[in-house]
MDTraj code that builds the backbone (N, CA, C; nanometers):
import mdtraj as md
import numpy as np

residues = "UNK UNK UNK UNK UNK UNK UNK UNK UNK UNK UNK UNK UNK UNK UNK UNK UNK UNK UNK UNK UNK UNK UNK UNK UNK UNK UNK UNK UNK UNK UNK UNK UNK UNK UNK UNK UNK UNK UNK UNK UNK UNK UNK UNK UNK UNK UNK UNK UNK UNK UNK UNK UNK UNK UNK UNK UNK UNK UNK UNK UNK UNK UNK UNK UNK".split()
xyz = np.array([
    [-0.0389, -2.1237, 1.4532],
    [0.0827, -2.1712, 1.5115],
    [0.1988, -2.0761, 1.4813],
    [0.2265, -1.9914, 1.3589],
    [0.3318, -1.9536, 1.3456],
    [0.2734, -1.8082, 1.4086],
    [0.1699, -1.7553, 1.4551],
    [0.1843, -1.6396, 1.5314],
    [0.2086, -1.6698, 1.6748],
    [0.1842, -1.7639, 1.7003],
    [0.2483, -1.8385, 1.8304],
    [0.3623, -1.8329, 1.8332],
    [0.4418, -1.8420, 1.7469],
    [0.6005, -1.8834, 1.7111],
    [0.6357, -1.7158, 1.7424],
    [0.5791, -1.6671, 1.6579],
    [0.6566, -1.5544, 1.6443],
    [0.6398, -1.4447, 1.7963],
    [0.5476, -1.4825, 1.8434],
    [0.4633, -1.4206, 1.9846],
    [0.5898, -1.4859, 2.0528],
    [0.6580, -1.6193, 2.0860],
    [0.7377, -1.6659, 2.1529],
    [0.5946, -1.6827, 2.2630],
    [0.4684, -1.7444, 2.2581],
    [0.4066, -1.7802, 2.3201],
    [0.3742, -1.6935, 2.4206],
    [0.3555, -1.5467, 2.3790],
    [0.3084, -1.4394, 2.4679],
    [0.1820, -1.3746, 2.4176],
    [0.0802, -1.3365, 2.4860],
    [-0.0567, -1.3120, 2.4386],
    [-0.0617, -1.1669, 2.3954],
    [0.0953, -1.1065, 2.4773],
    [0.0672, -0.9876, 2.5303],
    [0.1252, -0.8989, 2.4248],
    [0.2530, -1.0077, 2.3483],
    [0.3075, -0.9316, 2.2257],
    [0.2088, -0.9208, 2.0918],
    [0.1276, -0.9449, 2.0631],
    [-0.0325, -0.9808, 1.9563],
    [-0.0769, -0.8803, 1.9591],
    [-0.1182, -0.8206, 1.8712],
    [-0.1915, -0.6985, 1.7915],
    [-0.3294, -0.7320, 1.8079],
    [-0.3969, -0.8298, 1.7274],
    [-0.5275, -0.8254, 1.7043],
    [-0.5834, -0.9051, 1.7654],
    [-0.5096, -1.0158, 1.8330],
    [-0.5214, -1.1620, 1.9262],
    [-0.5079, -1.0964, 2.0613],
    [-0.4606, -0.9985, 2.1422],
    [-0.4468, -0.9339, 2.2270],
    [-0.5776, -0.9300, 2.3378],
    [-0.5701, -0.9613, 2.4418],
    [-0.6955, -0.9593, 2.5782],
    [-0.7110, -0.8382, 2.5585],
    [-0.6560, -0.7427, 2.5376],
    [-0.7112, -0.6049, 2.6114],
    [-0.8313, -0.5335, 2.4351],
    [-0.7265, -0.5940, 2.3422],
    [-0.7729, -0.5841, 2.1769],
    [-0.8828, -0.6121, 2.1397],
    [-0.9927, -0.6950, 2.2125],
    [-1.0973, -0.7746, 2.1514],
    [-1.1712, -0.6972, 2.0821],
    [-1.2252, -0.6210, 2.0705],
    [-1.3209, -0.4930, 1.9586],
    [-1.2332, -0.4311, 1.8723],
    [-1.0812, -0.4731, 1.8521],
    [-1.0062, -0.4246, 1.7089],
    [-1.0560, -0.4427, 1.5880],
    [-1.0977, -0.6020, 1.5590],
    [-1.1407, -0.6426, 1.4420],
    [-1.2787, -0.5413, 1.4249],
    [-1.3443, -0.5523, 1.5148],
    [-1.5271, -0.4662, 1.5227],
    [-1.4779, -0.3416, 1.4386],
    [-1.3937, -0.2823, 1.4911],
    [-1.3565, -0.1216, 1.4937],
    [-1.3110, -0.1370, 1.3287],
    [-1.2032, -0.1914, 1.3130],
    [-1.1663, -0.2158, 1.1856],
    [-1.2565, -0.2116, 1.0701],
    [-1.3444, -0.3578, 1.0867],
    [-1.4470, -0.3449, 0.9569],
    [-1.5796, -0.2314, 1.0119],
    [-1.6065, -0.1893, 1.1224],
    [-1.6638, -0.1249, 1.0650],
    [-1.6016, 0.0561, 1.0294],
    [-1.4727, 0.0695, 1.0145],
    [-1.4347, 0.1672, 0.9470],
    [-1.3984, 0.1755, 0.7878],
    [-1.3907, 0.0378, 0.7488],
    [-1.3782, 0.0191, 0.6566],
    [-1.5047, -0.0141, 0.5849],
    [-1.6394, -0.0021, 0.6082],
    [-1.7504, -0.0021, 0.5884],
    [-1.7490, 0.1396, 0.5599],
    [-1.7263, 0.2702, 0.6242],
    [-1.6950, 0.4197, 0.6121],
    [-1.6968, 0.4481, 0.5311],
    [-1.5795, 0.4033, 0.5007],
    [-1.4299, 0.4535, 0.3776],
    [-1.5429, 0.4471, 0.1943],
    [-1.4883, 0.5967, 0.1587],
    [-1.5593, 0.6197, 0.0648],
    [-1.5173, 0.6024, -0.0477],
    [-1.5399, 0.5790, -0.1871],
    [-1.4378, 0.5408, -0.2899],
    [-1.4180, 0.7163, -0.3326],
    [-1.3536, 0.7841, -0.3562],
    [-1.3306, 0.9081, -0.4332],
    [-1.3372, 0.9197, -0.5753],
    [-1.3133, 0.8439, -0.6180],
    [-1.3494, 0.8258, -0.7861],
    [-1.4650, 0.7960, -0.8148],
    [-1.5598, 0.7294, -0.7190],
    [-1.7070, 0.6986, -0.7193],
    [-1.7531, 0.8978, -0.7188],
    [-1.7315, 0.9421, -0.6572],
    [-1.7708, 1.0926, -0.5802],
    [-1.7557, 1.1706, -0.7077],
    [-1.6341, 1.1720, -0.7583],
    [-1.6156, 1.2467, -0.8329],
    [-1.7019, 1.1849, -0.9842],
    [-1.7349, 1.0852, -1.0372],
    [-1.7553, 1.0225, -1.1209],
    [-1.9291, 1.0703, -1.1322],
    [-1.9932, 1.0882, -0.9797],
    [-2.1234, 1.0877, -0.9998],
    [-2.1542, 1.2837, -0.9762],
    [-2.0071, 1.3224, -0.9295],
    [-2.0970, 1.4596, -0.9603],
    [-2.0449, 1.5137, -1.1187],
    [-1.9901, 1.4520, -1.1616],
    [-1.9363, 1.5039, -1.3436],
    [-2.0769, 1.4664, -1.3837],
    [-2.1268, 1.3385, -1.3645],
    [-2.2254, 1.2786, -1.4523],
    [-2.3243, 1.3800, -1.4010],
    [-2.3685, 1.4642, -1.2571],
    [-2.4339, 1.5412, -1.2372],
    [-2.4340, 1.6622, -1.3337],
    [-2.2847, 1.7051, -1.3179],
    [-2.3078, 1.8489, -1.3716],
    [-2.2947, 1.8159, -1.5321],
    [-2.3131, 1.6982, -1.6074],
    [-2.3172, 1.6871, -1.7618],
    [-2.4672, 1.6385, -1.7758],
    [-2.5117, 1.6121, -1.6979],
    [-2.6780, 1.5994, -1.7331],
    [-2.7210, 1.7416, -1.6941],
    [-2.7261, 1.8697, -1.6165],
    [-2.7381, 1.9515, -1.5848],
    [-2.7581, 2.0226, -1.7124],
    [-2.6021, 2.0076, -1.7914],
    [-2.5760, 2.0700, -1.9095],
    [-2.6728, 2.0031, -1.9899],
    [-2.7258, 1.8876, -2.0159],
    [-2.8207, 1.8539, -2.1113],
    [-2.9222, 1.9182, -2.1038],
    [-2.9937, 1.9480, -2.0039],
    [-3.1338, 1.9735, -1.9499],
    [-3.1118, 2.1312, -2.0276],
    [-2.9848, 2.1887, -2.0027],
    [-3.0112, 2.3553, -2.0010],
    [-2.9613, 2.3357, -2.1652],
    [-2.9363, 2.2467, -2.2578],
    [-2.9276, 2.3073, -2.3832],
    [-3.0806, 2.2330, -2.4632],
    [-3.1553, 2.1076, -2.3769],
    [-3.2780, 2.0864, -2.4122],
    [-3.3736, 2.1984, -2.4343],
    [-3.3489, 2.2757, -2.2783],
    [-3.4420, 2.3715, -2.2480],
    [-3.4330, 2.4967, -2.3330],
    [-3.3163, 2.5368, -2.3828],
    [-3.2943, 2.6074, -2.4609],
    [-3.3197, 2.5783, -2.6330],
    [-3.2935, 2.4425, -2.6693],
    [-3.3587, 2.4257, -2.8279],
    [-3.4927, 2.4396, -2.8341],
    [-3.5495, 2.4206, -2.6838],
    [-3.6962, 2.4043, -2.6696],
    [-3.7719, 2.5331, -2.7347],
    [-3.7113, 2.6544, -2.6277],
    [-3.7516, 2.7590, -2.6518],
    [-3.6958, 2.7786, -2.8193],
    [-3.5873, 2.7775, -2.8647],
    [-3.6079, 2.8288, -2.9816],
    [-3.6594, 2.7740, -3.1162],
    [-3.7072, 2.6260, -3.0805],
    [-3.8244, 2.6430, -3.1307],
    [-3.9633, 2.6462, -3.1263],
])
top = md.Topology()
chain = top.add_chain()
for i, resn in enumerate(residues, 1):
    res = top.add_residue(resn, chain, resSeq=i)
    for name in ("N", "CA", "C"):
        top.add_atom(name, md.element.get_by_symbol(name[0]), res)
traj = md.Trajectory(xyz[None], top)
């Protein structure tokens, strides 16, 4: 009701309620399905390149002894 109110009872002033709009919401979540976290990204290639570093100072105590 109060987007009614605020529409002044026009379909045409509506963003997401809009006739011509109907696949906004679709479009929406699925871009936001996309959307990547960046701290996830960065979090799993540190943990990459610090296990990397484990392996190469394993491999190295290995050899010396």
């Amino acid at each position: 009701m109060s987007i009614d109110a605020y529409s002044d009872g026009d379909r045409t002033n509506r963003v997401l309620s809009h006739p011509i709009a109907q696949e906004l919401p679709e479009k929406i979540s699925e871009s936001v399905e996309k959307w990547r976290n960046p701290f996830r990204e960065a979090f799993l290639t540190l943990r990459g390149e610090v296990l990397d570093l484990k392996a190469m100072m394993n491999a190295m105590q290995g050899r010396s002894n």
